[in-house]
C-alpha positions in Angstrom: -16.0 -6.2 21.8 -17.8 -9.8 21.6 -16.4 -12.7 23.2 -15.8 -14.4 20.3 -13.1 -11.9 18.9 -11.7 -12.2 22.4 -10.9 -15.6 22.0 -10.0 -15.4 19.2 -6.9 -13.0 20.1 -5.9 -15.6 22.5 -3.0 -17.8 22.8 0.3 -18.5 20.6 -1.7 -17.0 17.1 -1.3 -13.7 17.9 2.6 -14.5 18.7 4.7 -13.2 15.4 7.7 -14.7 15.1 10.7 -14.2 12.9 10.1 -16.2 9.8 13.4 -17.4 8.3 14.5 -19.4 5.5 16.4 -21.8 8.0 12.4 -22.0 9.7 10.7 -19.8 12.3 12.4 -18.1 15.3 11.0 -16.1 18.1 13.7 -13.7 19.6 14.6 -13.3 23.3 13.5 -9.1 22.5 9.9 -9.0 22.3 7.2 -6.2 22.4 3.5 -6.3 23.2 0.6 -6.5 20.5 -2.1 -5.1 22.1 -5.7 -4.0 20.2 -7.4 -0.8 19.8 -8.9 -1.4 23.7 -5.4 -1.4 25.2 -5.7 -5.1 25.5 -2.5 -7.0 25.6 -3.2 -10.0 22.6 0.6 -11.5 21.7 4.4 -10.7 21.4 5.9 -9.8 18.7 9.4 -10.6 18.4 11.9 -8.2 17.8 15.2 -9.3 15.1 18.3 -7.1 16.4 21.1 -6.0 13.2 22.9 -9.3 13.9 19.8 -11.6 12.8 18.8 -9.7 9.9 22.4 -9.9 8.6 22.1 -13.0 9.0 18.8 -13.7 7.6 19.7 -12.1 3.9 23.0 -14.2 3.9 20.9 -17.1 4.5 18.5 -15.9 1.8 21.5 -14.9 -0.8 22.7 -18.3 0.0 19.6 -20.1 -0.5 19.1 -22.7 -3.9 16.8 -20.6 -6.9 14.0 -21.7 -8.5 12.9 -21.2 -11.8 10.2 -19.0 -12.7 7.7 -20.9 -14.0 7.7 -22.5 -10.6 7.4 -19.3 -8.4 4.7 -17.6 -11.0 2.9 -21.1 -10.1 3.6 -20.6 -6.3 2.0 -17.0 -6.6 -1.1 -18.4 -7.8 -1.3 -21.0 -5.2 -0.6 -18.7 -2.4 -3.0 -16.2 -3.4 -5.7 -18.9 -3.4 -4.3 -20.4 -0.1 -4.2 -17.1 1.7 -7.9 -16.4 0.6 -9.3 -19.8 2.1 -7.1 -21.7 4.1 -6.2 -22.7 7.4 -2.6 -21.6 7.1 -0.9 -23.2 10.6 -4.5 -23.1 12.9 -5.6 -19.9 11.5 -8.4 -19.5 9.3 -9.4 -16.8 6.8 -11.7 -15.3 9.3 -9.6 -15.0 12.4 -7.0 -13.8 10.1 -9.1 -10.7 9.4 -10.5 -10.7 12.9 -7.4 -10.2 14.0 -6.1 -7.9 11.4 -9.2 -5.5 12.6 -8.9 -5.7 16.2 -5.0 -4.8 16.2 -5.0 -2.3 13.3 -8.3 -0.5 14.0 -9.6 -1.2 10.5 -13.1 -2.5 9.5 -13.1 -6.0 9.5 -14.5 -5.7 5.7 -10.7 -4.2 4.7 -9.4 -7.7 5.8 -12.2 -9.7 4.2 -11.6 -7.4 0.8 -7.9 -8.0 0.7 -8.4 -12.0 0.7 -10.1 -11.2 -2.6 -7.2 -8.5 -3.8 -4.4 -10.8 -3.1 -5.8 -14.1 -4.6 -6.7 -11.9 -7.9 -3.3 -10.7 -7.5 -1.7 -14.4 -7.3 -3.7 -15.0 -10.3 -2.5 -12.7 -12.2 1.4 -12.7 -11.1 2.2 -14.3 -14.4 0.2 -11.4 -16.8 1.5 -8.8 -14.8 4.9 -10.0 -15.0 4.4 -9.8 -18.9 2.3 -6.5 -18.9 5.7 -5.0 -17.1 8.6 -6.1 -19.1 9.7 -3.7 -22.2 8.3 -4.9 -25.6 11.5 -6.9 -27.1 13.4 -7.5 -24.2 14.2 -11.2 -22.8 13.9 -12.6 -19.5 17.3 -12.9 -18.1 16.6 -16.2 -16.3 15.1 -17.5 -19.8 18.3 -17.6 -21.6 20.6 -20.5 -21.4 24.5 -19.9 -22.7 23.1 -22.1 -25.8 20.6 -19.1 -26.4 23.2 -16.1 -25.3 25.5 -18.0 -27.8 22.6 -17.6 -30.3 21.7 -14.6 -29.9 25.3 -13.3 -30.8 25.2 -15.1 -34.0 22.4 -14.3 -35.5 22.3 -11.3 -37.8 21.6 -8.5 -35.7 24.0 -10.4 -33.5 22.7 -8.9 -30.3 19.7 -9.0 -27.6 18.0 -7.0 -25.4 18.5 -8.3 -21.9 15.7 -8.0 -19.2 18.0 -8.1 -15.5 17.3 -7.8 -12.4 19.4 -4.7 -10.6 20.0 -7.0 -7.3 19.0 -9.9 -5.2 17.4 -9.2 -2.2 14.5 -6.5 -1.9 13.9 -5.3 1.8 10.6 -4.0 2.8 10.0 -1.6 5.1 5.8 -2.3 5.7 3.3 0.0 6.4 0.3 -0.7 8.5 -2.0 1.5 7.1 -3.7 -0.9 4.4 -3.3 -4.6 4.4 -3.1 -4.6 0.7 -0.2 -2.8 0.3 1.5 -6.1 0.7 0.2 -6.8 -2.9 3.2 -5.0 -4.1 6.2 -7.2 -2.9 4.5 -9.9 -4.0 5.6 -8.5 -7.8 9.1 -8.4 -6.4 9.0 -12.1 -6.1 7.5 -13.1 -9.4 10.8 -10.9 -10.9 12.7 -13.5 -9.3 14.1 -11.1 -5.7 14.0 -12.7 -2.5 12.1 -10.3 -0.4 12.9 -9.2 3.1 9.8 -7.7 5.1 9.7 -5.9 8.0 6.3 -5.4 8.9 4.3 -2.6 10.9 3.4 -3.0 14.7 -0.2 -2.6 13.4 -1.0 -5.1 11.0 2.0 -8.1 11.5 -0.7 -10.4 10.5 -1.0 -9.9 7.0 2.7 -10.5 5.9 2.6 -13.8 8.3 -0.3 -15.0 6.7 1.7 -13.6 3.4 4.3 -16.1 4.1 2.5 -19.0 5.3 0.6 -19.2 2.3 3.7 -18.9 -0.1 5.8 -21.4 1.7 2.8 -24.2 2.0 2.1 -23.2 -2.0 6.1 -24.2 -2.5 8.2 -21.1 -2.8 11.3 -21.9 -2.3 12.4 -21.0 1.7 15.1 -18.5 0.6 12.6 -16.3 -1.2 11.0 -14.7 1.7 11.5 -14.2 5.5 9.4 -11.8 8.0 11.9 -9.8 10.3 10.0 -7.8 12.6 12.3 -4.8 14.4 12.4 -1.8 15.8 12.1 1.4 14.0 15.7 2.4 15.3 16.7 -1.2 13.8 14.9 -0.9 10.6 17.8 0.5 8.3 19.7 -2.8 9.1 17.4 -4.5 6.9 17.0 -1.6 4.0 21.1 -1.5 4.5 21.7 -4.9 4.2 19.4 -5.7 0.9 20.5 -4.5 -2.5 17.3 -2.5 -3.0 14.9 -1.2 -0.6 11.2 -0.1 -0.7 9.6 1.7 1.9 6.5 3.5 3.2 6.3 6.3 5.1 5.5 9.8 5.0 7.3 13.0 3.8 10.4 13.0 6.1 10.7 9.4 4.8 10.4 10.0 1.2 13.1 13.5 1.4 15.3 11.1 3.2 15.5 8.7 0.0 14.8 11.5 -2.6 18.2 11.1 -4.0 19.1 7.5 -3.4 18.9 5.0 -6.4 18.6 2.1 -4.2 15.5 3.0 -2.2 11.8 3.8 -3.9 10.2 5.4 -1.0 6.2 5.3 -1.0 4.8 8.7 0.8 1.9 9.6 1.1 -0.4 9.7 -2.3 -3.1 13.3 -1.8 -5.3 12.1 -4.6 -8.4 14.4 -6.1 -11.0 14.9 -7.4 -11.6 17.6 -10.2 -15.3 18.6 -11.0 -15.8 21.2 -13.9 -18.9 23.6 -14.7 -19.9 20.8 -17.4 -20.0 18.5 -15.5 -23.2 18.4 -12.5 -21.4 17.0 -9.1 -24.7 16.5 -7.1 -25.2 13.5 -9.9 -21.7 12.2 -8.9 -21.4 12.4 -4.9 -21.4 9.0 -4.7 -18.3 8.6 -6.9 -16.5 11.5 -4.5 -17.9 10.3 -1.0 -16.3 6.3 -2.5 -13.1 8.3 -3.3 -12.7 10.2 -0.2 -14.3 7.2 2.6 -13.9 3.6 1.1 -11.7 1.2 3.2 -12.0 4.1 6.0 -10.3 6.6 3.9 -7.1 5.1 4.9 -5.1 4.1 1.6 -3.0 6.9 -0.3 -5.3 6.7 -3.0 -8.3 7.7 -1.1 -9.2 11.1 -2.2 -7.9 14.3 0.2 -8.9 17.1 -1.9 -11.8 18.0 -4.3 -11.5 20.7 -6.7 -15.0 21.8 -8.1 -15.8 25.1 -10.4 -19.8 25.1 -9.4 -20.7 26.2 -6.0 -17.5 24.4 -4.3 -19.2 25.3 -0.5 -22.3 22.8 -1.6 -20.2 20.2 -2.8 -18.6 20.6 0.5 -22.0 20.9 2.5 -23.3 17.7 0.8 -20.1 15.8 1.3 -19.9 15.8 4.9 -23.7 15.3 5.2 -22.6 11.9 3.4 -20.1 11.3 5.3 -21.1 12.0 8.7 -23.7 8.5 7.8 -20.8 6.5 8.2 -21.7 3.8 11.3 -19.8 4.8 14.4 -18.9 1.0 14.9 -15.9 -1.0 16.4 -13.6 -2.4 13.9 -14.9 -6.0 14.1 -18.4 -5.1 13.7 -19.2 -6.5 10.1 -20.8 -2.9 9.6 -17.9 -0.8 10.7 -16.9 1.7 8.0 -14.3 3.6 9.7 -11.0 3.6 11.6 -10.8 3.1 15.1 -7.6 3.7 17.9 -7.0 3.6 21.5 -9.1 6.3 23.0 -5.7 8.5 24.1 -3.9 8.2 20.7 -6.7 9.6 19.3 -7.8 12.6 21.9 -3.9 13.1 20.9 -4.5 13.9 16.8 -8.1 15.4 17.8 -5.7 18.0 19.8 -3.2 18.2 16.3 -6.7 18.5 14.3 -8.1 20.9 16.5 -5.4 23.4 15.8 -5.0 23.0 12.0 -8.0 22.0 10.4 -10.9 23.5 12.6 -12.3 25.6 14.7 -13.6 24.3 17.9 -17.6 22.4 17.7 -20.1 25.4 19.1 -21.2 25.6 23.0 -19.4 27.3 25.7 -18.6 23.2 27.2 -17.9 21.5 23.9 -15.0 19.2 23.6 -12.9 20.2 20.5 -12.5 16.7 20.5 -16.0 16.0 19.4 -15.9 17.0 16.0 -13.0 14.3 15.4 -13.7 11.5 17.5 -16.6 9.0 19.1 -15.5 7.6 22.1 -16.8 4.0 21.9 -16.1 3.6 25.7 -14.0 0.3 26.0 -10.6 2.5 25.3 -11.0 2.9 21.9 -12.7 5.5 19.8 -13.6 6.0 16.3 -11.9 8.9 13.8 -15.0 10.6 12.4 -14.6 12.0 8.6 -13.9 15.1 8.2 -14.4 18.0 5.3 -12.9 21.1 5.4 -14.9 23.9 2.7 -11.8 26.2 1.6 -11.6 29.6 -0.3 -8.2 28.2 -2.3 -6.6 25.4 -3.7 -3.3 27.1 -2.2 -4.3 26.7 1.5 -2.1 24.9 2.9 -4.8 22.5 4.5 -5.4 21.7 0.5 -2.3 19.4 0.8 -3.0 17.5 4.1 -3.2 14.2 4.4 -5.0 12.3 7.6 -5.5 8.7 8.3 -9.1 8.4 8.1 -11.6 10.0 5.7 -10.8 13.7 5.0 -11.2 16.4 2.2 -10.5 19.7 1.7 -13.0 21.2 -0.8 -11.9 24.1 -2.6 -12.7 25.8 -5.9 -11.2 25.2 -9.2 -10.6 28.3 -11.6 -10.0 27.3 -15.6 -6.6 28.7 -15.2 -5.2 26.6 -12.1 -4.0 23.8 -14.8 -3.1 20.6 -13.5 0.2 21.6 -12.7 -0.8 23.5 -10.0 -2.1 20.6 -7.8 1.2 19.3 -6.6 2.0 15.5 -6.8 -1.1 13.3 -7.0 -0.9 9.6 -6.8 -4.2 9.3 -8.3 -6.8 12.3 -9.7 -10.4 11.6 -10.4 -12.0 14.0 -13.5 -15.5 14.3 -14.0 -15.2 17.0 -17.0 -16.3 16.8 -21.0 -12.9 19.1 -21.6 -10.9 16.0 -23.0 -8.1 18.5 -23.5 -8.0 19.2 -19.8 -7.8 15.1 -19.3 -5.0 15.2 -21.8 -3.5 17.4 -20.0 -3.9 15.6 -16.8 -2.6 12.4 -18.1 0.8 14.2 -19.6 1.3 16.1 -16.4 4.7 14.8 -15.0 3.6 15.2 -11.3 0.1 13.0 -11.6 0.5 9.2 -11.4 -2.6 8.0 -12.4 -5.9 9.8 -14.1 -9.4 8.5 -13.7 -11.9 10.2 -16.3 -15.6 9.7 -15.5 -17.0 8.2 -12.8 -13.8 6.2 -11.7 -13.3 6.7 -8.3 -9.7 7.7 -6.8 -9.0 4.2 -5.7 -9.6 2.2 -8.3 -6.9 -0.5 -9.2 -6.1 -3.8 -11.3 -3.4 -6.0 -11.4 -1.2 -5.1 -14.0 -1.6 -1.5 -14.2 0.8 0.6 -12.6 0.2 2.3 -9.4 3.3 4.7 -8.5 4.5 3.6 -11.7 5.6 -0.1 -12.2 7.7 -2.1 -9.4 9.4 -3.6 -12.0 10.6 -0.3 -13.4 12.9 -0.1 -10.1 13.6 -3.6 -9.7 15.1 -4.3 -13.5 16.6 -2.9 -16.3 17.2 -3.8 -20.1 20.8 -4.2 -21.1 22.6 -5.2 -24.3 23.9 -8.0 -24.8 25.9 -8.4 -28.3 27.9 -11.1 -29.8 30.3 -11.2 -32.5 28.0 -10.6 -35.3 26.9 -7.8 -34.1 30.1 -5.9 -35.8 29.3 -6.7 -39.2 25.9 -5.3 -38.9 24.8 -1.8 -39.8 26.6 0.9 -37.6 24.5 3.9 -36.5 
């Protein structure tokens, strides 16, 4: 690791603090942040029950502000968080840091500035794009227009509302963009809660930083690190809750109305006979590797009709390219974590997604991990040629770049793939895409050359944020009873 990055892990910066509406606390319970070396960098203070009860009263308590005013702050704060010096810390030691603790490339960081400006940018359109065509804007009524509304001659309104107050967020730390989202919460007017992973507190800090010094209104977000056994005081204590996690976490929520739990997203690729896939590795290498494989709309599977075992062959020749770098290396292309976490998952990997690498004295470890020999090592990518779609290493999930290549048969329909955050078909059957696009248990489909992780603001990703947070309602006046009656 350079000096450079060293110092710049040093001192009070790499302390994360409580950020409250009342102003920033550090808490007497703290836990180390160390990197992917093992090398103690900061604290990171813990909020018990009692403070976070405290902190959403003090946020339910706190004055409003009107929406044209946040949608403003948005913008600013996106701009603010791509370029400034937000309290001594500059774009660049922002992602520096964000790298060295998380173990992702440095270039994820540097990317994000870009995705969350764009994002503040477009608050306002995406705010628009997501509201149902003909209902109002709660906050944009007065009683004068309410009054109004019931006396005109349909005598009633659609109502656009929000379902609560407070939104707490339970953060993960696999992608620093993934704080994107609750930044829609605020532009539909919540005050949002976050709790933010051990592995990347940095991003929400500089989250809040920017939106307080772009004038949000204090009340509208605070930054309450915890522990995972405290964590449910803050999903408890908000009206709503969204959090990450993977499949324990989203059957836990499966039948709550109050929680949208985000689990993991086993996206795909779908390559048909029509369709040549040696013209389109480069889309399916991009959906499988790009931001080191680690988002839940990297690509896990690949389905392909012609000579699935090539595709396979070819991909993790691609693949196995990929720089063997330290996270802050501006080349790095690939998740790093301390070297024993990750002999750990090699020994998990080793058991259920390969055999061992050949040679009587070869480490099983080999095949998954390059030490980098400062206590850290690097997750290599790995593809995994199967005989069916319905092996059961079809549907795993890793956190760097892996795919399980099996081949597609004209009748395994789109049902048949289980739920898919995001599928990628390269195929001139526009009936299959139809298909696709109607299924019930795929989120998003990407025809052509589109590759799994593709996004813009606006669009939906696991459907629309604002689809949880808000809800049209009637509102009708006295009119309304001399109007038609169906």
């Amino acid at each position: 690791m350079a000096d450079d990055a060293a110092a710049t892990l040093d001192g009070t910066g790499c302390d994360i603090g409580v950020e409250r509406p009342s102003g920033p606390y550090r808490s007497a319970n703290r836990t180390p942040l160390t990197d992917v070396t093992g090398r103690p960098v900061g604290e990171l203070s813990l909020a018990p029950p009692l403070l976070i009860r405290q902190v959403i009263n003090e946020m339910r308590a706190a004055p409003g502000q009107a929406a044209d005013e946040r949608l403003a702050a948005l913008a600013r704060a996106g701009e603010l968080f791509a370029t400034a010096t937000l309290d001594g810390e500059t774009p660049d030691m922002y992602c520096r840091r964000q790298a060295l603790v998380s173990g992702l490339p440095v270039s994820v960081a540097r990317r994000t500035l870009d995705r969350v400006a764009l994002a503040g940018r477009a608050a306002a359109d995406t705010l628009t794009a997501q509201r149902p065509s003909g209902a109002v804007p709660f906050e944009d009524l007065s009683f004068g227009d309410l009054a109004a509304a019931g006396r005109t001659s349909a005598g009633a309104a659609a109502v656009w509302v929000r379902k609560g107050d407070v939104l707490g967020v339970l953060a993960p730390g696999n992608h620093p963009a993934t704080h994107v989202e609750w930044l829609g919460a605020l532009a539909l007017g919540y005050r949002v809660a976050v709790r933010p992973s051990q592995r990347d507190p940095f991003t929400p800090r500089r989250l809040v930083r920017a939106l307080r010094e772009a004038g949000l209104a204090p009340g509208y977000v605070a930054l309450l690190p915890t522990t995972h056994a405290h964590a449910e005081a803050l999903v408890d204590g908000a009206d709503l809750g969204l959090v990450y996690g993977g499949d324990s976490v989203v059957a836990r929520y499966a039948d709550s109305r109050r929680v949208l739990a985000q689990g993991p997203g086993r996206s795909k690729v779908l390559i048909t006979r029509d369709v040549p896939w040696r013209s389109h590795l480069d889309t399916v290498a991009d959906s499988v590797a790009a931001d080191a494989g680690v988002q839940c709309l990297n690509a896990s599977a690949v389905l392909c009709e012609d000579d699935a075992p090539g595709l396979a062959h070819a991909l993790a020749e691609r693949l196995a390219r990929l720089p063997l770098l330290p996270p802050d290396h501006p080349d790095a292309a690939l998740p790093v974590r301390p070297l024993d976490e990750a002999r750990r998952l090699a020994e998990q990997l080793h058991e259920s997604v390969g055999p061992r690498p050949a040679g009587p004295d070869a480490d099983p470890a080999d095949r998954f991990l390059a030490d980098l020999g400062d206590g850290s090592a690097v997750l290599r990518p790995v593809v995994v040629p199967l005989d069916s779609a319905r092996d059961p290493r079809f549907g795993v999930e890793l956190p760097f770049p892996y795919a399980a290549v099996a081949p597609w048969e004209p009748e395994l329909r789109p049902a048949a793939f289980g739920r898919t955050l995001a599928l990628t078909v390269l195929s001139e059957d526009a009936d299959l895409v139809r298909e696709c696009v109607a299924s019930p248990l795929i989120r998003n489909t990407h025809w052509g050359a589109v590759p799994t992780h593709w996004s813009r603001p606006g669009l939906p990703h696991d459907g629309a944020l604002a689809e949880f947070l808000r809800e049209s309602k009637t509102f009708a006046g006295e009119a309304a009873l001399r109007g038609p009656v169906r």
